[in-house]
C-alpha positions in Angstrom: 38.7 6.4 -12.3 35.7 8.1 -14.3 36.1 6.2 -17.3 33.0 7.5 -18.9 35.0 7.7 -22.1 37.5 5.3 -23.3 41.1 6.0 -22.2 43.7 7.7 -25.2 46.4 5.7 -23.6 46.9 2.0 -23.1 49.3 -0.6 -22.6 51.9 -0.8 -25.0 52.2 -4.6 -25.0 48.8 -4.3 -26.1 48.6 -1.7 -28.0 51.6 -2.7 -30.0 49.9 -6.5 -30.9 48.4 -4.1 -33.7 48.9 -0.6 -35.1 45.3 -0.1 -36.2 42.3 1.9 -34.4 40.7 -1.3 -33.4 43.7 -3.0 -31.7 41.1 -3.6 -28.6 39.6 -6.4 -30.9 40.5 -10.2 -31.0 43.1 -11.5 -33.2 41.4 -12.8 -36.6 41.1 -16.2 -37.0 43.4 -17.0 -39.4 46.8 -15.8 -36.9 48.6 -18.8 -35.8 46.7 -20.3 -32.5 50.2 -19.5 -30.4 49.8 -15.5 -31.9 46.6 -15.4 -30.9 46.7 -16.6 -27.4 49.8 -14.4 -26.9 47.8 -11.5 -28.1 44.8 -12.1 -26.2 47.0 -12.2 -22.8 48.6 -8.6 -23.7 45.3 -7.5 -24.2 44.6 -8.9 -20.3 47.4 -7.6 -19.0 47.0 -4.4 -20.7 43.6 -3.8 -19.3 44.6 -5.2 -16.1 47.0 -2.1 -16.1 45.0 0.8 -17.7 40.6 -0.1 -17.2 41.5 -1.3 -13.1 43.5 1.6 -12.0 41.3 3.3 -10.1 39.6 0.3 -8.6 42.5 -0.6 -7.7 43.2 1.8 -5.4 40.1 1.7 -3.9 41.4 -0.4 -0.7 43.8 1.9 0.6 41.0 4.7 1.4 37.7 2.7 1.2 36.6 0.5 4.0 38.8 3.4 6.7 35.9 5.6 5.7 33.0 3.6 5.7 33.9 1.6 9.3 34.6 5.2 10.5 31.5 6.2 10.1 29.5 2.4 11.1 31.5 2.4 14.4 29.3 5.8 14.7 26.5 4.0 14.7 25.9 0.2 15.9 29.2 -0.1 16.0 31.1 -3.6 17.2 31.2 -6.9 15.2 28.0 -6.3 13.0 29.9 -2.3 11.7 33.2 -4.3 10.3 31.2 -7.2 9.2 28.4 -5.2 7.6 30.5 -2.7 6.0 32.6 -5.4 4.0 29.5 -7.3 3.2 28.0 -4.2 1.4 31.3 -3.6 -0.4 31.5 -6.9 -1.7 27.7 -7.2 -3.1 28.8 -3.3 -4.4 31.3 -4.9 -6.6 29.0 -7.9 -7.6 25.9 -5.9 -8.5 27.4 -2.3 -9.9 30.7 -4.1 -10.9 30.1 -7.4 -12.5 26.1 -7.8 -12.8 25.4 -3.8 -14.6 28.8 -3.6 -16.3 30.3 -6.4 -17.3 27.7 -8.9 -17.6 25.0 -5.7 -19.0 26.1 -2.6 -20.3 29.2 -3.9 -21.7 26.9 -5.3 -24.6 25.6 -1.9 -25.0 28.9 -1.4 -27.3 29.1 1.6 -30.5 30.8 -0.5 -32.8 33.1 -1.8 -30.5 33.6 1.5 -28.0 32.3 2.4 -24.8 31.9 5.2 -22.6 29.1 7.9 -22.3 29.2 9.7 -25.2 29.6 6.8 -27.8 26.4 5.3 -25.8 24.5 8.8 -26.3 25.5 8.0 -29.9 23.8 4.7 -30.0 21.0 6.0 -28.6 20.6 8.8 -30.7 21.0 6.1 -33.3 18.6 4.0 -31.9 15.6 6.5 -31.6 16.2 7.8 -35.3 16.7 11.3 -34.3 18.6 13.9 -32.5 16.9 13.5 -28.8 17.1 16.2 -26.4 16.8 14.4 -23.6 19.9 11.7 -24.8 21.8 14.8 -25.7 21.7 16.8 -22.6 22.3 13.3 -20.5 25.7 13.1 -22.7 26.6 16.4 -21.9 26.1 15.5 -17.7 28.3 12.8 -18.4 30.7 14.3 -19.9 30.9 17.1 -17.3 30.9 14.6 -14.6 33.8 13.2 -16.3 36.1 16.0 -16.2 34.7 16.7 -12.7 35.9 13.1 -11.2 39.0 13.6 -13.5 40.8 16.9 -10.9 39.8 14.6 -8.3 41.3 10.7 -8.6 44.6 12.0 -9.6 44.5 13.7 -5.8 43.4 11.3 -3.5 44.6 8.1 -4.9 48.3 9.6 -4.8 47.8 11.3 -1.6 46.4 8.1 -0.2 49.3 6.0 -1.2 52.2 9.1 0.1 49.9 9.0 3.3 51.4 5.2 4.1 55.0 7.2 5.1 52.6 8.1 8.5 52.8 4.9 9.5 56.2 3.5 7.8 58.5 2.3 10.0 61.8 4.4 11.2 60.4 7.3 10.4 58.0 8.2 13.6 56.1 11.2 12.0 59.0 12.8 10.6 57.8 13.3 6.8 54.5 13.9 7.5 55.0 17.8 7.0 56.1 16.4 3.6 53.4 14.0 3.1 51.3 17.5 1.0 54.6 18.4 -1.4 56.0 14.7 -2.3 52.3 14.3 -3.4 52.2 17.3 -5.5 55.8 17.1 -6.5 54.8 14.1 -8.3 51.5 14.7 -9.6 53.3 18.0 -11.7 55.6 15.6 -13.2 53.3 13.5 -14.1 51.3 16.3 -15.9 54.1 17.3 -17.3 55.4 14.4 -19.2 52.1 14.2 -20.3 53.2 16.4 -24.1 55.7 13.7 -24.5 53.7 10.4 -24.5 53.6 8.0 -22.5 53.7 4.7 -24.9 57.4 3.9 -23.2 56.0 4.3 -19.6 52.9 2.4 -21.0 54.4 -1.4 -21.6 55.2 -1.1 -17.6 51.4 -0.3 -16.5 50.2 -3.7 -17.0 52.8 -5.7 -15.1 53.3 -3.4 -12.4 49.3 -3.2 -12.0 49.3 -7.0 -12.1 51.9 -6.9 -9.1 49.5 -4.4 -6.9 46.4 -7.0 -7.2 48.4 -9.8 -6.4 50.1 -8.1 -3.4 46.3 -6.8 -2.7 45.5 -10.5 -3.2 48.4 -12.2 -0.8 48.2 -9.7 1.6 44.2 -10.3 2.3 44.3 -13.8 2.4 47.2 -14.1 5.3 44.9 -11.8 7.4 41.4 -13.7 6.6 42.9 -16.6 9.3 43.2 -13.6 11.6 39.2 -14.0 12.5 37.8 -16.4 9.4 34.2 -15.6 10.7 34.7 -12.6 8.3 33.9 -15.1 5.4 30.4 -14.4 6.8 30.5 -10.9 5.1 30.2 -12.8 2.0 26.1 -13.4 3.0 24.2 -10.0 2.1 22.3 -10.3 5.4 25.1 -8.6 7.5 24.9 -6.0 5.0 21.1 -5.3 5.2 21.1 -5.6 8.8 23.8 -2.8 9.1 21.6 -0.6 6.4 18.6 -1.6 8.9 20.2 -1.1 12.6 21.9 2.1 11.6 18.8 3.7 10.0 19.7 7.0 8.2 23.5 6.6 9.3 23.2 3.1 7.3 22.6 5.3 4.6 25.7 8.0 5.1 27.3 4.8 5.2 26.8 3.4 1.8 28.4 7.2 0.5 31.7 5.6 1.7 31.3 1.9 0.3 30.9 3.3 -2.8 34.1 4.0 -2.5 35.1 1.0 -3.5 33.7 0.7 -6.9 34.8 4.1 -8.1 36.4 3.4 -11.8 33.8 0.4 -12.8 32.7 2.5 -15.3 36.1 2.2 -16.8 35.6 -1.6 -18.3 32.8 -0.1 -20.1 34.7 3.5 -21.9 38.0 1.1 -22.1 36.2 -1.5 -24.4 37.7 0.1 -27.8 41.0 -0.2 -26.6 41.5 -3.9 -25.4 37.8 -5.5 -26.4 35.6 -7.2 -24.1 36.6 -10.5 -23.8 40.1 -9.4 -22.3 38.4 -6.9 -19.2 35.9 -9.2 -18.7 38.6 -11.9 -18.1 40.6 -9.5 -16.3 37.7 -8.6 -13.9 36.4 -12.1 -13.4 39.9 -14.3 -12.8 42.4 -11.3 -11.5 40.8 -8.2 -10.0 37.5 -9.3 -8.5 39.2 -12.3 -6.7 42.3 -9.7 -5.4 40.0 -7.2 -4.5 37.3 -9.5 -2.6 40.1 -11.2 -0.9 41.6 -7.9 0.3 38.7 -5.9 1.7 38.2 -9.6 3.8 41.6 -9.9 5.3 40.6 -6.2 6.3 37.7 -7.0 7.6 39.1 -9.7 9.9 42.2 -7.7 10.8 40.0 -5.3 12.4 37.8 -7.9 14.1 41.2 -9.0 15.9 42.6 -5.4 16.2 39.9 -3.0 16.3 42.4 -0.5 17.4 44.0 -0.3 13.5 40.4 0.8 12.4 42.0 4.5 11.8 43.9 2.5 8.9 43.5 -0.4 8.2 45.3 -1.2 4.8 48.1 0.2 6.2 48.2 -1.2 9.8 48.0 -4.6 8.2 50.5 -4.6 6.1 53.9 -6.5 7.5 56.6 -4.4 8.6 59.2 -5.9 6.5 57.6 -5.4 3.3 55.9 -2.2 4.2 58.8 -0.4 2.0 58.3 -1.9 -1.2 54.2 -1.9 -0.9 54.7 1.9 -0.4 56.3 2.3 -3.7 54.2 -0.2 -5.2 50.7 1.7 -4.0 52.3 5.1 -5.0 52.9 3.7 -8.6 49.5 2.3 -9.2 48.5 5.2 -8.0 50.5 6.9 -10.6 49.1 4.5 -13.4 45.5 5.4 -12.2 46.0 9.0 -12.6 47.5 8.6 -15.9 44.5 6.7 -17.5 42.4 9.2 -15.9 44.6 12.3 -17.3 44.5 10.5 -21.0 40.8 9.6 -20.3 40.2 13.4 -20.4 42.0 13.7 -24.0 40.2 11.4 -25.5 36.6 13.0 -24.3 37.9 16.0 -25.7 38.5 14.8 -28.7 35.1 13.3 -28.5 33.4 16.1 -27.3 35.0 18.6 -29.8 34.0 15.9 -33.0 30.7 15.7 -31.5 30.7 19.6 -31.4 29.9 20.1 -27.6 33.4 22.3 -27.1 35.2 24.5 -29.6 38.4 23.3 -31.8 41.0 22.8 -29.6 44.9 21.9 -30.0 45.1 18.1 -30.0 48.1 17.0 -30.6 49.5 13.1 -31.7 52.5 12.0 -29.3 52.9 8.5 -31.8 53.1 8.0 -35.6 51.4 4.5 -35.1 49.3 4.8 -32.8 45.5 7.0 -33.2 44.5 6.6 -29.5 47.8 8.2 -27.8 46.5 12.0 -28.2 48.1 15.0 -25.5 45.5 18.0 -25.8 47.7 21.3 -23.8 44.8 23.4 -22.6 42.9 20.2 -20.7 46.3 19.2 -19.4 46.9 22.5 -17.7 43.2 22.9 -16.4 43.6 19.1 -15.0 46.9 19.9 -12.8 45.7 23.2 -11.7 42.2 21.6 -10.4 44.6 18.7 -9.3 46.9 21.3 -7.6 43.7 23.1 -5.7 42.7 20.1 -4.6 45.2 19.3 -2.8 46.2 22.5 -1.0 42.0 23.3 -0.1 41.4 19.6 1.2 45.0 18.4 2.5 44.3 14.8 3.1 42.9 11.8 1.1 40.3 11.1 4.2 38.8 15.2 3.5 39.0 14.3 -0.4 36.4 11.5 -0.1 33.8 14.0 0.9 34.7 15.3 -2.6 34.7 12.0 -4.1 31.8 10.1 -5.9 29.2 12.2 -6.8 30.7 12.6 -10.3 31.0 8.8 -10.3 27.5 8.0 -9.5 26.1 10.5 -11.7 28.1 9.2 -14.3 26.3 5.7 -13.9 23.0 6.6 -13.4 23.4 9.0 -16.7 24.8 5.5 -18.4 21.6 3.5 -17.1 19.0 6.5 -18.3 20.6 6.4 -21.7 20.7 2.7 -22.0 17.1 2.5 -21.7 16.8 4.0 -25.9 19.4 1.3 -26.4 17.4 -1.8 -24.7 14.1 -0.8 -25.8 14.6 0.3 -29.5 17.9 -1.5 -30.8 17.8 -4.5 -28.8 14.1 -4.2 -29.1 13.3 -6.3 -25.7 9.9 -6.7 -23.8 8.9 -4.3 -21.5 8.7 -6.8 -18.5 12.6 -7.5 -19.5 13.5 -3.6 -19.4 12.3 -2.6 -16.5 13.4 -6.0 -14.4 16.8 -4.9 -15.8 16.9 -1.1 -15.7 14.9 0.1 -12.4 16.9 -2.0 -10.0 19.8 -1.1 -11.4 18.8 3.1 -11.6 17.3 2.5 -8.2 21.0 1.7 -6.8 22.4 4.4 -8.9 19.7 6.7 -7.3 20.5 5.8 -3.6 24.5 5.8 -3.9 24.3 9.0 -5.6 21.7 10.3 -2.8 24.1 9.3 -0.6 27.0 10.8 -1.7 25.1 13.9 -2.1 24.6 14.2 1.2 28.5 14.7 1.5 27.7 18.4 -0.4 29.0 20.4 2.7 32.0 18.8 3.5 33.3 19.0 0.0 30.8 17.2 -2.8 29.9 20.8 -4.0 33.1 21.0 -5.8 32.2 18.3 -8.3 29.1 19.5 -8.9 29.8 23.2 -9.4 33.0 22.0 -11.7 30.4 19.7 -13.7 27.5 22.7 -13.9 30.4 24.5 -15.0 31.3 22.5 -17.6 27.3 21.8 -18.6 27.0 25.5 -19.1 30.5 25.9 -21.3 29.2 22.7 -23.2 25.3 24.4 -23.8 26.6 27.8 -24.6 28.6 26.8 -27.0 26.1 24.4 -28.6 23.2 26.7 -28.3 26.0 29.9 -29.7 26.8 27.4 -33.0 23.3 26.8 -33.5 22.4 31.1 -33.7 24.7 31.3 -35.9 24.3 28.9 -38.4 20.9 30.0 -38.3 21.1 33.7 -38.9 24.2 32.3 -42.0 21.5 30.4 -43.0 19.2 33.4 -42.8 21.7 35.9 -44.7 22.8 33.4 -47.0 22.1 32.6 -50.7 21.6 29.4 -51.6 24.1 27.3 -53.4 22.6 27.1 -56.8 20.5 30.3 -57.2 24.2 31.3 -57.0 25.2 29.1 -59.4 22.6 30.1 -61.9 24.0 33.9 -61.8 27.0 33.0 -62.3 25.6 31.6 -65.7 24.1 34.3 -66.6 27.1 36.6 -65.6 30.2 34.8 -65.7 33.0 36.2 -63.5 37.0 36.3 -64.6 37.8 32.6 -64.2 41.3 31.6 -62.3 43.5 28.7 -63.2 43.3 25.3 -60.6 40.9 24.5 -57.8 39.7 26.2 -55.2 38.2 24.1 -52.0 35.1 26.3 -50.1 35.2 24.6 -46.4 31.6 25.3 -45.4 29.3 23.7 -42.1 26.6 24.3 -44.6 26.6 22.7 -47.8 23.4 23.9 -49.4 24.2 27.6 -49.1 27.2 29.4 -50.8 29.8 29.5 -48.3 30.9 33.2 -46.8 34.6 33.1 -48.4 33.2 32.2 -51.8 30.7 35.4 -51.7 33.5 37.8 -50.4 36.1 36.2 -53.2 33.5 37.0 -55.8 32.9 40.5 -54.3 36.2 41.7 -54.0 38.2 39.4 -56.6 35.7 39.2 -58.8 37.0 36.0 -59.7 35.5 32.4 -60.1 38.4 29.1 -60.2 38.3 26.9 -63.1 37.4 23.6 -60.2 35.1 24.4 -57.5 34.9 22.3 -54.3 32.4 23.1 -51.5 33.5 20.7 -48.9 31.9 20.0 -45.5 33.5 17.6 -42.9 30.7 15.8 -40.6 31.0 13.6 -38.0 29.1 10.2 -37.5 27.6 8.8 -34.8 30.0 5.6 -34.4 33.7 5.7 -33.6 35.4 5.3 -36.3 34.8 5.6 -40.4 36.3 2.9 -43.1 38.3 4.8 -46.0 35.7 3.1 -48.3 33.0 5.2 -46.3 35.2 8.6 -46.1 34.5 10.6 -48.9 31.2 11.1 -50.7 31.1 13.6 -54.0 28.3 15.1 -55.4 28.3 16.9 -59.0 26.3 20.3 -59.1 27.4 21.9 -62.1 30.5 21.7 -64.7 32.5 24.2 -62.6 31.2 23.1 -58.6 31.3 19.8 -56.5 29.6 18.9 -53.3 32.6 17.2 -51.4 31.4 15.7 -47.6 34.3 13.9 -45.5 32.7 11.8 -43.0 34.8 11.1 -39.5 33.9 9.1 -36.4 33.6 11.1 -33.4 37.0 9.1 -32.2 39.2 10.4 -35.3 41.1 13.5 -35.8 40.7 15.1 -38.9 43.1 15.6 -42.1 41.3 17.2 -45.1 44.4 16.5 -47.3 44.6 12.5 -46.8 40.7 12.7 -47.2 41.0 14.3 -50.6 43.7 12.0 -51.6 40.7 9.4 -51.7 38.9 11.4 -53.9 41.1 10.5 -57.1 38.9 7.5 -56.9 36.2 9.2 -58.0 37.9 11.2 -60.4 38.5 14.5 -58.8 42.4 14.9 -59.4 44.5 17.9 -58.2 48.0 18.6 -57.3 47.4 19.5 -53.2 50.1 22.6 -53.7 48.5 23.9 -56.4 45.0 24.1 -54.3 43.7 26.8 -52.8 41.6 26.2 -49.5 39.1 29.5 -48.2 38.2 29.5 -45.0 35.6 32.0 -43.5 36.3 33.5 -40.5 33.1 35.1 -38.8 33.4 38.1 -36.2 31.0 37.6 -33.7 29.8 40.7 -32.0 27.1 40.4 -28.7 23.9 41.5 -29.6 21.3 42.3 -26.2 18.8 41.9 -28.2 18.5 38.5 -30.1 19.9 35.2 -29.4 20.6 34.5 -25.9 21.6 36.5 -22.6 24.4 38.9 -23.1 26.9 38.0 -20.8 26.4 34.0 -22.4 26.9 35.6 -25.7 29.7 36.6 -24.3 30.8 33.4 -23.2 30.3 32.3 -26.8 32.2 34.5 -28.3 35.0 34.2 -26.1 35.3 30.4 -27.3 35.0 31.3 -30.6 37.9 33.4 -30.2 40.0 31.0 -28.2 39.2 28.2 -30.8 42.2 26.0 -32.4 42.8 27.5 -36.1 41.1 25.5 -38.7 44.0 25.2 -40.7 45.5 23.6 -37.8 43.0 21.8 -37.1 42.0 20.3 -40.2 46.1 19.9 -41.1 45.9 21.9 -43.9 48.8 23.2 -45.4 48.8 27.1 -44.4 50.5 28.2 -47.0 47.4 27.3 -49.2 44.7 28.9 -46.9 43.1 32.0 -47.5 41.0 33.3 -45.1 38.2 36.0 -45.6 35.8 37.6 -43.0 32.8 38.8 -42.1 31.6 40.1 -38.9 27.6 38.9 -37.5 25.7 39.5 -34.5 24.7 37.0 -31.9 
């Protein structure tokens, strides 16, 4: 699971051990002990369920692939051996030593995830880094990119166990294709619903899959306990070594297995990190380790089952309800994945890398549980494509990782603004840390690149897709706050003509939204143009987002006097939050601005952008820009203004 952003969902055991933003956090100290500890194993189980998913899944799909390709090479004791050594010192060095034990401290007031660390690095260096912002904008692509593709193969791998499920003899496998998109579409479409009922089941029925995962690999270790010899990194090495450049297709396919680590880190908002770590360290790890073992010494006693191994180990009389178990974590993966994707829109579209788009709230109580319609469809159509162009989870891992990797190595090059500026260590410390742990990044994604051919150019021409969406529309908003700028009169030369020839004044209060608060805002010119009317209350308001998650109410509103008839209103939101002007301004009678919401009038300025050949940038990304512009959520809308107070005035410019 690309968890480069934290997840909109989560468990509702968890999530309902408090309503607030911050329910990811540690009971305060002065709950009952009893409360506390209660709380603090929701908050387990709930990541357990939603942060693991992915990882979770790993087993059914990972060591098949990279044995398959070792048996290539050297082949024999030293290929099954090898291969499970290097997966395990895969999940101890990118798993437990870079995430948990280091980039987990790397927190934005508590959340994770590649965009809220390109906000602590921007925060770090003082200023708005190009470098840091066109990382976040990778990772970000890279996100959606892994996003079309976990939901496919970690269904389709579990639906592939009816293969080899007994009675059967081969006669669903026609059906193996449809049952897996037949339930991938109902997933994405309960999706505008919510999913906080389904939620409360993810953690326990998670739990279940590691423990089986758990069980299962420890009966088989007796099979050959020489296996326990994978635990050494020496068989690993020697496999890298004897297998040469195959050694290193090889380590393409073991990544496999830590796909979704990067999920403790976006998921720390959500459930804190105390609970994942505790998760990872006592539950997962051990499950996981122990499973990829009893793999590893089921093939040394039947090299035949090396075609598939989690399945051909699994007993006959229990292969029914392991089958519905895998296909439900399975399930549970895709759906932090799909809700992953909400919330790095919402991220992305407060940090202003996309356009407004239609987010939508499936709980009253709840901030995190978000369903955003336009993503949802693009998901189950990539999804959907996916499955039909590849056709089995074993072509789909060609596909698979690239995104992932780049993902880390993007989270590792930003962290290095974090380490050396915020945490402010020596340089011997940051570069013992950082370089091993970018040179890994650096040879897993290599790896996988090599995998471009057989299907690893879909993830990178989905992510360049997205990069190019993400920089038109950033360079686009930049034009044309410029050329405003340029066209513009500023804010109090206005406010000095109006002095000097008053207009027709109007009863009430009008609010002036504006991205620009130093200039007079477009709606206010053309009201004064055409109206030739000034209100008696003036409020030019501006709504900016910070660079941390989440804002206090204490912290929301800032007011600035100009003049006896203008304020200077800024609402500040973290790049987490969904905006509502009207619960902002309530705030505002603290400061003593007072009005009756109804009896407000709110102007909004809607530009007309027209392409221009000659300014600005290429035509056909102008465009491009303009086409987002126009398929942009409505302010009102967005904002949750009333629309029966908006008016809306235009003006048409050039990009």
């Amino acid at each position: 699971m690309a968890g480069d952003t934290p997840r909109g969902d989560v468990n509702a055991s968890a999530a309902n051990a408090s309503e607030q933003p911050n329910a990811g956090t540690p009971s305060p100290p002065h709950q009952g002990a009893g409360h506390g500890k209660a709380t603090h194993r929701a908050l387990i189980l709930g990541a357990i369920g939603v942060v693991f998913g992915d990882i979770g899944t790993s087993p059914i799909y990972a060591l098949r692939e990279a044995i398959g390709h070792a048996q290539k090479g050297v082949g024999g004791e030293l290929a099954i051996i090898g291969v499970v050594s290097l997966a395990f010192w895969a999940l101890m060095i990118v798993v437990t030593f870079k995430y948990v034990m280091f980039l987990m401290r790397a927190d934005n007031k508590g959340e994770g995830g590649t965009l809220s660390l390109m906000a602590l690095a921007q925060h770090a260096v003082g200023r708005r880094s190009a470098w840091l912002f066109i990382l976040g904008v990778c990772g970000a692509a890279l996100f959606y990119s892994d996003g079309v593709i976990t939901p496919a193969i970690s269904v389709l791998s579990a639906v592939e166990g009816l293969k080899d499920a007994p009675g059967l003899n081969g006669e669903l496998d026609p059906f193996i294709l449809p049952i897996s998109a037949g339930i991938l579409i109902a997933l994405f479409m309960v999706q505008s619903r919510g999913t906080a009922g389904l939620a409360k089941f993810f953690g326990p029925i998670t739990a279940v899959w590691f423990l089986s995962l758990g069980v299962m690999g420890l009966v088989h270790i007796f099979d050959d306990i020489s296996i326990l010899r994978a635990l050494s990194p020496t068989y690993g090495v020697q496999l890298l070594l004897k297998d040469g450049f195959l050694g290193f297709v090889i380590l393409g396919s073991v990544f496999l297995a830590v796909t979704g680590a990067e999920a403790l880190y976006a998921d720390m908002g959500h459930f804190g990190k105390a609970p994942i770590r505790q998760g990872w360290l006592f539950v997962v790890l051990p499950c996981l380790t122990l499973n990829y073992l009893g793999q590893g010494a089921f093939l040394l006693a039947n090299p035949g089952a090396a075609d598939n191994p989690f399945w051909n180990m699994v007993p006959q009389m229990v292969y029914w309800p392991m089958l519905i178990l895998a296909t439900a974590a399975t399930v549970i993966a895709s759906q932090a994945v799909i809700t992953g994707a909400f919330s790095v829109t919402q991220q992305a579209v407060q940090l202003g890398l996309l356009p407004r788009i239609d987010i939508r709230n499936t709980s009253e109580t709840l901030a995190g549980q978000i369903y955003v319609p336009a993503v949802n469809s693009l998901l189950m159509i990539g999804v959907l494509f996916l499955l039909l162009t590849f056709q089995s989870s074993h072509n789909l891992t060609a596909a698979y990782g690239v995104a992932v990797t780049g993902t880390m190595l993007v989270n590792t090059l930003m962290a290095w603004s974090v380490v050396t500026k915020k945490w402010k260590w020596p340089m011997w410390a940051v570069l013992g840390t950082l370089v091993p742990f970018g040179f890994i990044d650096g040879v897993f994604l290599t790896s996988n690149l090599l995998k471009i051919p057989d299907g690893a150019w879909m993830p990178l021409v989905l992510g360049g897709g997205l990069v190019l969406i993400m920089w038109t529309w950033v360079r686009g908003t930049q034009i044309l706050t410029e050329k405003t700028r340029k066209d513009s009169l500023p804010l109090t030369d206005l406010i000095e003509m109006l002095k000097a020839r008053p207009p027709h004044r109007a009863p009430g209060t009008a609010i002036f939204l504006t991205s620009d608060p130093e200039v007079a805002p477009v709606a206010l010119m053309h009201n004064l143009k055409h109206n030739k009317v000034l209100h008696e209350k003036n409020v030019i308001l501006t709504v900016h987002t910070a660079d941390r998650p989440r804002v206090s109410d204490s912290q929301r509103v800032t007011m600035e006097p100009i003049s006896d008839d203008f304020k200077r209103l800024t609402i500040t939101y973290g790049f987490m939050e969904t905006p509502n002007v009207p619960r902002a301004l309530g705030l505002c009678r603290k400061q003593g601005l007072k009005f009756d919401i109804m009896s407000t009038s709110f102007f909004l300025g809607r530009r007309s952008v027209v392409a221009s050949a000659r300014q600005g940038m290429p035509l056909w990304q102008d465009k491009l820009f303009i086409f987002l512009m126009r398929n942009a959520a409505n302010p009102t809308d967005f904002f949750h203004i009333p629309p029966g107070r908006v008016v809306e005035l235009g003006t048409q410019v050039s990009v």
